[in-house]
N, C-alpha and C positions, 0 to 999 in steps of 0.2 A: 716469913722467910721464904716458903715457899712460891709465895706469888713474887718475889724477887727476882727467883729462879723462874722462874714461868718469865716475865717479861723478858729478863736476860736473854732467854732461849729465843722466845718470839724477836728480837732485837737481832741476834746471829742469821736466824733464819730467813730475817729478812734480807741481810745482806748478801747473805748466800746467794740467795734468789737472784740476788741486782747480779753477783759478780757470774754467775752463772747463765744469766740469760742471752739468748740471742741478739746482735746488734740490730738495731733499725735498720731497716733497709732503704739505701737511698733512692728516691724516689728521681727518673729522669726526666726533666726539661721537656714537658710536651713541645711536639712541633708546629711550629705556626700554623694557622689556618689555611693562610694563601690567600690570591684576594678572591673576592665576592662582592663581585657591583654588576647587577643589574638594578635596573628600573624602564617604568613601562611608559613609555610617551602614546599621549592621546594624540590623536589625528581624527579631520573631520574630512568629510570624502561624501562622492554621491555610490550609492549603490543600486545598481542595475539588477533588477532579477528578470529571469530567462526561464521558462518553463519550457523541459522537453517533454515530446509528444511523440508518438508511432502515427508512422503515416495511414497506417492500416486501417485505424478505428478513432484517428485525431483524440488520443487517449492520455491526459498528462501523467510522466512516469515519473518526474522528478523536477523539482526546481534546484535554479543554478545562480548566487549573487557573484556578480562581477564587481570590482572596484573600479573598473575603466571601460568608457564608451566602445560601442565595437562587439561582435559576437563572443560569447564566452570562450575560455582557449581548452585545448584538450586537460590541460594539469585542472581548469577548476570541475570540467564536466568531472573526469574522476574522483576527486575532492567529494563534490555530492551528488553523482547519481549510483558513483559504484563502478567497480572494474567490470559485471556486468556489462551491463548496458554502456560503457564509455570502450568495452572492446566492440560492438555492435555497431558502436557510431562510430568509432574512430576508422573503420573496415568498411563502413557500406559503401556503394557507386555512388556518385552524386543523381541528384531526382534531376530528370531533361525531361518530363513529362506533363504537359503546360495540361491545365484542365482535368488530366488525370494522376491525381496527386494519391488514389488508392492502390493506383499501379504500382507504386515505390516501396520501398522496400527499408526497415530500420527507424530514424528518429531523425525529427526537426528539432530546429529551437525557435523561441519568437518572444521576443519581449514585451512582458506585461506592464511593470513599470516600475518608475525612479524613485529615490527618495535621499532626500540630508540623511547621514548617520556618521556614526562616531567609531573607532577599531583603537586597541590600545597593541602597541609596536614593542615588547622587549627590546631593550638594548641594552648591551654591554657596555659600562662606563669606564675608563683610562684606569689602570692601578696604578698603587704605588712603588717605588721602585728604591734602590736605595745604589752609591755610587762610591767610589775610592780613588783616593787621592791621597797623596806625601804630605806632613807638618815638620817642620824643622828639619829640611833639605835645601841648604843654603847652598848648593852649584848644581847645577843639571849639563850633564854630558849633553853633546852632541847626537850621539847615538841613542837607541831606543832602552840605555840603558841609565836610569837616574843615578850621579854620581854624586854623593852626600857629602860633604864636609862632619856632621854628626851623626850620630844612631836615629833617625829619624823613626815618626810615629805613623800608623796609615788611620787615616778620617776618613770613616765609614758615613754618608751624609743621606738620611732619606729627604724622598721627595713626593709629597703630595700636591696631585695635579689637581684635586678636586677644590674648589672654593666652599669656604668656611670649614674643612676638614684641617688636621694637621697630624704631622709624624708626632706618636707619642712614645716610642721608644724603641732605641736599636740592640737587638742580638745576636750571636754568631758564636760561632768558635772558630778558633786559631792553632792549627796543629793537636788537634782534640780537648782544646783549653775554651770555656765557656767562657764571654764579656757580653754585661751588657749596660747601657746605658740610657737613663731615665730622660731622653733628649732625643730633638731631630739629629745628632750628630755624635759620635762615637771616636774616639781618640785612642788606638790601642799601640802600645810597644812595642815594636818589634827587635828581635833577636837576629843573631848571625844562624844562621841555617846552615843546613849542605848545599851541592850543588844542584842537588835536583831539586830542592824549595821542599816549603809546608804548605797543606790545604789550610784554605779559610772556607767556612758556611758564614752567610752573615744574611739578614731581614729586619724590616724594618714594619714596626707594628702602627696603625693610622688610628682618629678616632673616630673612623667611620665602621672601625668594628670588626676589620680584618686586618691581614699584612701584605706585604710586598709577597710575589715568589720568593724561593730561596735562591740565593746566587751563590757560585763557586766562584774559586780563582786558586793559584800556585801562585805565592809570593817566594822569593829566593833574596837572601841577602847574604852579602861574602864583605868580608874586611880585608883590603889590601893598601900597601903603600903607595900604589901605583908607579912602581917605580923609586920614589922619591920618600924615602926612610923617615924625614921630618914632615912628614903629614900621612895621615892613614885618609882613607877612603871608605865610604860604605857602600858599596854597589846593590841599586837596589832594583827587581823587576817584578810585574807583577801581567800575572796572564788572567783576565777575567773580561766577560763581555763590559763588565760596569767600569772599568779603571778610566780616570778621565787625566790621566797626569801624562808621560811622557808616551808617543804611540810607541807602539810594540813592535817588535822585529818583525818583516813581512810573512806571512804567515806564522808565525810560532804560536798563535792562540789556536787555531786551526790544529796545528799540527801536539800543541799542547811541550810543547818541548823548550827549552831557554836557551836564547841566542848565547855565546863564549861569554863568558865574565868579562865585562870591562867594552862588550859589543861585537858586533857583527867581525870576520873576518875585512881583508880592504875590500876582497872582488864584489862583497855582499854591501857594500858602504855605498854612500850618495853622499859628495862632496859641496858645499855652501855655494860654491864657485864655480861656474861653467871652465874656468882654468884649469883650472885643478882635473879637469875629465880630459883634458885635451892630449891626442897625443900625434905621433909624428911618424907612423909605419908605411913603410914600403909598399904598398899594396899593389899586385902586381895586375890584379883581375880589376879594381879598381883604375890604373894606368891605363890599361890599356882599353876600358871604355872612355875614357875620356879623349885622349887618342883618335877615335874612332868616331866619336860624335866631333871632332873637331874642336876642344878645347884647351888641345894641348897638340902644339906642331912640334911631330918629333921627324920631317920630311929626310934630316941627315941623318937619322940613325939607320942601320941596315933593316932590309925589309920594312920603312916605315916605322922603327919599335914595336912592332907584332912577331908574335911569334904563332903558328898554329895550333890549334884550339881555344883560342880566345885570350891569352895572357901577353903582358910583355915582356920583350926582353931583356937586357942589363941596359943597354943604350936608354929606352926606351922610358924603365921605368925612373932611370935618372934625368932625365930631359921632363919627366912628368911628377920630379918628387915635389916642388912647391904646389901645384895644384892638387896633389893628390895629400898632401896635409892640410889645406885648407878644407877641402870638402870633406874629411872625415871627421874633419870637428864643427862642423856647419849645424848641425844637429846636438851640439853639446847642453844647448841653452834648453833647448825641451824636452832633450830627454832628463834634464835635472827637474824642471816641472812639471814632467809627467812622474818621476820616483817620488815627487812632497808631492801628487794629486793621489795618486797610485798606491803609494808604500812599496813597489819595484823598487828596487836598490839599481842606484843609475848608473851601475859600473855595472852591472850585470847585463842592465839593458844594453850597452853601449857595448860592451865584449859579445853578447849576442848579435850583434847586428854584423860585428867586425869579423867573425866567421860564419856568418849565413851569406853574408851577400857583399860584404868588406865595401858596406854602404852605398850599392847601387841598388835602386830601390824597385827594380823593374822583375822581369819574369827570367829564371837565372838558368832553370831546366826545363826541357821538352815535357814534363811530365807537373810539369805547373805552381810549381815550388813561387813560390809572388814576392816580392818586398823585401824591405830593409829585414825582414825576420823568416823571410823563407815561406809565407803559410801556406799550405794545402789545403782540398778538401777534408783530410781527417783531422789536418788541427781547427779548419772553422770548426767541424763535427765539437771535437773536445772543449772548444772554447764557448760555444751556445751550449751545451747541456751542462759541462761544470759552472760556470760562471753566469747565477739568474740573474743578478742585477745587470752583465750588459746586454745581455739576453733582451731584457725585459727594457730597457734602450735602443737597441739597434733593432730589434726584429717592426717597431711602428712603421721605422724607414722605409719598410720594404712588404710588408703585411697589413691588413687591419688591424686595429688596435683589438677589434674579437676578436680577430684569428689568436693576434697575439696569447691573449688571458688564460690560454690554456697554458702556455709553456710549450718548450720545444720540443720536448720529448712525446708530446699527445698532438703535434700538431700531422698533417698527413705527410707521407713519403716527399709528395711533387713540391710541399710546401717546404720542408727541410730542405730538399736540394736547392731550391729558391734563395733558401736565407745563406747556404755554405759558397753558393755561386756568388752572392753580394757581398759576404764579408770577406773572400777572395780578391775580389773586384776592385773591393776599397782599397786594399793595401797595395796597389798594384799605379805605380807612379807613371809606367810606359804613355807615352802621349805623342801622336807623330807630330802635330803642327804647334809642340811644343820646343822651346830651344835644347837643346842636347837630349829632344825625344823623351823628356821627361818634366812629368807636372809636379815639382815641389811641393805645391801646399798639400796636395796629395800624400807625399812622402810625410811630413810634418801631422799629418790626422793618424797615420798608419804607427806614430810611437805611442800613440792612446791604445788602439788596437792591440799591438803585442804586447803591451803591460797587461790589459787582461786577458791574452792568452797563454799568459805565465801564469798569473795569478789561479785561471780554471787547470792548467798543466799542476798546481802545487795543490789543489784542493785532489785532484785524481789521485795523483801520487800517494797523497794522505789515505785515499780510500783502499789503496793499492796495498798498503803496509797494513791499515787495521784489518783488510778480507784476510792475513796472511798470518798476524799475531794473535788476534782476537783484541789487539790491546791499541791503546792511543799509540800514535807511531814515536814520539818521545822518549816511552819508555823503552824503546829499542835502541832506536836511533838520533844522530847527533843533528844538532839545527844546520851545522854545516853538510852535512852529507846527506839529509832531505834535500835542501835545495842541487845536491848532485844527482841525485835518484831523480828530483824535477827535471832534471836537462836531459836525462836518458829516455825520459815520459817525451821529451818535447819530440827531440830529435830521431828516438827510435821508434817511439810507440808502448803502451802499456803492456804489450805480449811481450818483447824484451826484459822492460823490468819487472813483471811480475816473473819471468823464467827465474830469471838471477836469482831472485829472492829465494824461490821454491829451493834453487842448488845449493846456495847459500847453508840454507833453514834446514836441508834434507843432513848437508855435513854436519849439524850444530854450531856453525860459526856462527859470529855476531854480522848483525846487519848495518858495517862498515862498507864504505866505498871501497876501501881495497880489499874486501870480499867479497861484494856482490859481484864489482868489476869482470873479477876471475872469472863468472858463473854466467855472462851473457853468451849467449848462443854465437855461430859461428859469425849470423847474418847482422847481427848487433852489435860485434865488435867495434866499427866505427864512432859508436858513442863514447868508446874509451878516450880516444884523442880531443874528440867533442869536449866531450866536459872537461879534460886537461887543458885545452887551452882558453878555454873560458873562464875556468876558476883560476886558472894560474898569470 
């Protein structure tokens, strides 16, 4: 009986124990490696050795292997003789003392001899990478926004560059939710979200033993009828360097922030159709150069249709309205394939150009304002240090391609002014022994030009917001009112809108255009109307 009792109790207390103990602790999801591909390439070469010597006592202090014919260079004498003696020789006079070679002063060199040999090269090998794209999104909007008939999936796809390697499995999380899948390719659900979207992490692991980096992205997705109560929509977008589905609102990966539900505003839109851009205003600065160069005979209207200071007058600009709607839409066709080469939005472009220069494309103020877009030397400035890639294009034209490799910012004074004088230059259509004094195909290069000095105008901007948040400019502010904050960078200058901001930010208001607007200084007000009638 007793040992009955005894097991009974031993039974209880075991359960005790179970129901008593501490849970497991779950153990988190180590993170990938990241990659790791090196490998060392043999190369076969002649090597030169060089022995230096003091003149003093023809005394070997050191030997020196070259890879290449020719006296050793200063980086290898330090390499092997030692900062010593390579500060010695790099400092002495050179020897002019024919016969009296004890006279000199420091170290020679002189080559003993050649030989085949062999050097093994580390190299960094391509990683793997991994990419995002829509499954079952059967209508794609127009706009940089995918416009779903279903709840679509996003296909997470890695990619191994290396041969006889392969992706051997993807994972990530989604809004803090861990997926992963035994495949090159990954298929996850997605949900309706809010409007500010969910983080995704995602990597793809290879069998060479490591992974891709890790990638981010904001996916956002919103359910609307679009209007039309007998069909729902899924509006879906996605901010990551890897998304390879519909491109992205022009800067919003930058800027980190998502274009309106359903797409960009109209002014921020690029139409299929050079028609569709065209329009038909009065332009009176417009008239009456044309007028003036002789393309439009307005000889019965009073004074010629001039009026003083440059404009014309009612006669003048109606005697000039058929030419002056032809040529303001002469330019429709490129500047729509400069916004699909660019990602400018080509109603931007084309409202920019309609109050910079209401499309004469020459030199409009004393003070050097150029082209269909107005550029100066501080917008060249802003447009070669924000913008490396045209940078890293246009500066060959006009530098060595060394000069170039440093970048603009390390290049000298005389050579900056160089590249702000040429990309002035360029946008600059004035031509005398041209018809109407002006070189068109010139005009036509210069809507490449001001796309990307919008593009570097929207990257400043961005910089401009995060020196002021601490935070991505998104989370403050709106996709439409960055590209408004862009036009106050363009037009005003960065000291303008960083004031605003500061006034702004000093009240605790949010950083809205019609609060920053308030807050620009007296000398900056004129970007009030600026951006009004460009967005409007």
């Amino acid at each position: 009986m007793r040992l009955r009792w005894t097991a009974f109790l031993l039974v209880i207390l075991a359960l005790l124990g179970t129901a008593f103990a501490p849970p497991p602790q779950s153990q988190a999801a180590p993170p990938p490696p990241g990659p790791d591909r090196y490998t060392v390439i043999t190369v076969d070469y002649t090597a030169y050795t060089w022995w230096m010597a003091n003149w003093s006592h023809n005394e070997v202090v050191c030997a020196v292997v070259a890879d290449h014919e020719g006296p050793p260079t200063p980086k290898e004498v330090y390499r092997d003789c030692g900062k010593t003696i390579y500060d010695k020789w790099v400092s002495q006079p050179p020897c002019i003392k024919p016969g009296k070679s004890q006279a000199c002063i420091g170290y020679y060199t002189f080559l003993v001899f050649e030989q085949a040999a062999v050097k093994e090269i580390p190299t960094k090998l391509p990683e793997a990478a991994a990419w995002l794209t829509l499954e079952n999104c059967s209508s794609v909007s127009s706009t940089s926004t995918s416009m779903c008939e279903t709840l679509p999936n996003l296909v997470i796809t890695g990619q191994e560059p290396l041969p006889n390697e392969s992706i051997t499995r993807i994972e990530g999380t989604l809004d803090g939710v861990d997926f992963a899948c035994d495949a090159a390719t990954c298929s996850v659900p997605l949900t309706v979200t809010n409007e500010k979207g969910v983080q995704i992490k995602f990597w793809a692991y290879s069998s060479y033993g490591d992974s891709s980096p890790t990638f981010t992205g904001q996916i956002r997705v919103i359910q609307s009828d679009a209007g039309n109560p007998d069909q729902l929509y899924w509006y879906v977008d996605v901010l990551s360097s890897q998304w390879q589905g519909q491109p992205v609102a022009t800067c919003s990966d930058s800027w980190e922030v998502f274009p309106p539900v359903g797409g960009a505003p109209d002014w921020l839109s690029t139409p299929t159709e050079s028609e569709d851009l065209s329009s038909d205003i009065p332009y009176t600065y417009l008239a009456a150069n044309l007028i003036l160069q002789g393309a439009v005979d307005a000889s019965t209207c009073p004074d010629g249709g001039l009026i003083p200071g440059g404009g014309a007058n009612t006669c003048g600009v109606e005697t000039a309205r058929p030419a002056v709607t032809e040529w303001q839409n002469q330019f429709d066709s490129l500047i729509i394939n400069t916004a699909q080469t660019t990602g400018v939005p080509a109603r931007l472009l084309k409202n920019l150009f309609a109050r910079e220069s209401q499309f004469w494309p020459g030199v409009f103020r004393a003070n050097g304002d150029t082209g269909l877009g107005q550029l100066t030397e501080n917008g060249a400035d802003t447009t070669l240090f924000w913008n490396p890639s045209f940078f890293t294009q246009f500066c060959p034209l006009v530098l060595s391609s060394d000069a170039c490799s440093v970048g603009y910012a390390h290049l000298a004074p005389d050579q900056q002014a160089m590249l702000r004088g040429a990309l002035v230059g360029s946008v600059n259509a004035t031509c005398e022994d041209c018809p109407l004094g002006l070189d068109l195909s010139q005009a036509d290069f210069s809507v490449t030009v001001f796309a990307h000095t919008l593009l570097a105008n929207c990257e400043q901007t961005g910089r401009i917001v995060r020196n002021f948040t601490g935070k991505a400019p998104g989370t403050s502010v709106s996709y439409e009112d960055m590209w408004k904050f862009t036009l106050v960078n363009y037009n005003a200058g960065p000291g303008c809108l960083g004031d605003a901001i500061e006034g702004a930010r000093g009240q605790g208001l949010e950083l809205t255009w019609a609060n920053i607007s308030s807050y620009l200084p007296g000398t900056c007000t004129g970007a009030i109307d600026y951006v009004n009638d460009i967005s409007q």
